[in-house]
N, C-alpha and C positions, 0 to 999 in steps of 0.2 A: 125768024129770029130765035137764038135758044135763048133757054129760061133764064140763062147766069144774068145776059145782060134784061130782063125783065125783073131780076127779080131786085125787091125791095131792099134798103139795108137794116131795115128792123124789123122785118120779118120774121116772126118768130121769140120778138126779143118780148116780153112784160112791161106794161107800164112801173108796174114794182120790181123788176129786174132793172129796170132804167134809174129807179132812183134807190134801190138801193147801193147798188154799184157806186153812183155820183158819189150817196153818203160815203159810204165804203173810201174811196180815193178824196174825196176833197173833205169829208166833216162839215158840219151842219154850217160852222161859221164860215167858209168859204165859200160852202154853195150857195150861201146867202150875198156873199161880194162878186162873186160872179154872175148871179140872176139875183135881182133884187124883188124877190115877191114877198110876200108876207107872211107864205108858209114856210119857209127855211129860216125865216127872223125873230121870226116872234113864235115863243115854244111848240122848237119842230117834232114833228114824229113823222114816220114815215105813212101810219094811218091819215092823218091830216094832211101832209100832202099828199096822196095819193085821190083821196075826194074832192081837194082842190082842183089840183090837175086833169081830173077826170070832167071837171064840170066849165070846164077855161082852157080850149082851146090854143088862143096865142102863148098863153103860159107851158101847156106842154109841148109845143112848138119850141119853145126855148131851150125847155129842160133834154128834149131831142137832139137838139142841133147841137148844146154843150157834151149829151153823151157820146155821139159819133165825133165832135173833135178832138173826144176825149180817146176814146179806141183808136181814130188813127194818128194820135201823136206817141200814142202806147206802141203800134204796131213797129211807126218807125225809127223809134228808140231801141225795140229789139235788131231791127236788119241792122242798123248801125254797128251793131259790135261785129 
């Protein structure tokens, strides 16, 4: 098998690169309507969630699977044009 198809899609990427980006494109109040946790709702910082998430599994599971559909609806917004 080659590597392309082994390899991971967040490989390489940061847990803080994951949510700062999120913040980045969606701000605090979205990313709180789109995953309802308690660290994007209640006065976020990216320090606080990053400790959260680091210690809550199903939560960054979440926060995961929001940033990759967030990259590939980005990707296919660009071929579009």
């Amino acid at each position: 098998m080659s590597k392309e198809k082994n390899k991971i899609p967040l490989d390489g990427v940061t847990l803080e690169q994951i949510v700062g980006s999120l913040f980045e494109h969606y701000g605090w109040d979205a990313l709180g309507k789109h995953i309802e946790i308690r660290c994007f709702t209640c006065d976020p910082s990216i320090k606080s969630c990053l400790t959260f998430l680091r210690k809550t599994p199903w939560a960054r599971k979440k926060v995961e699977r929001l940033y990759l559909a967030t990259q590939k609806r980005g990707w296919k917004v660009l071929y579009k044009k």
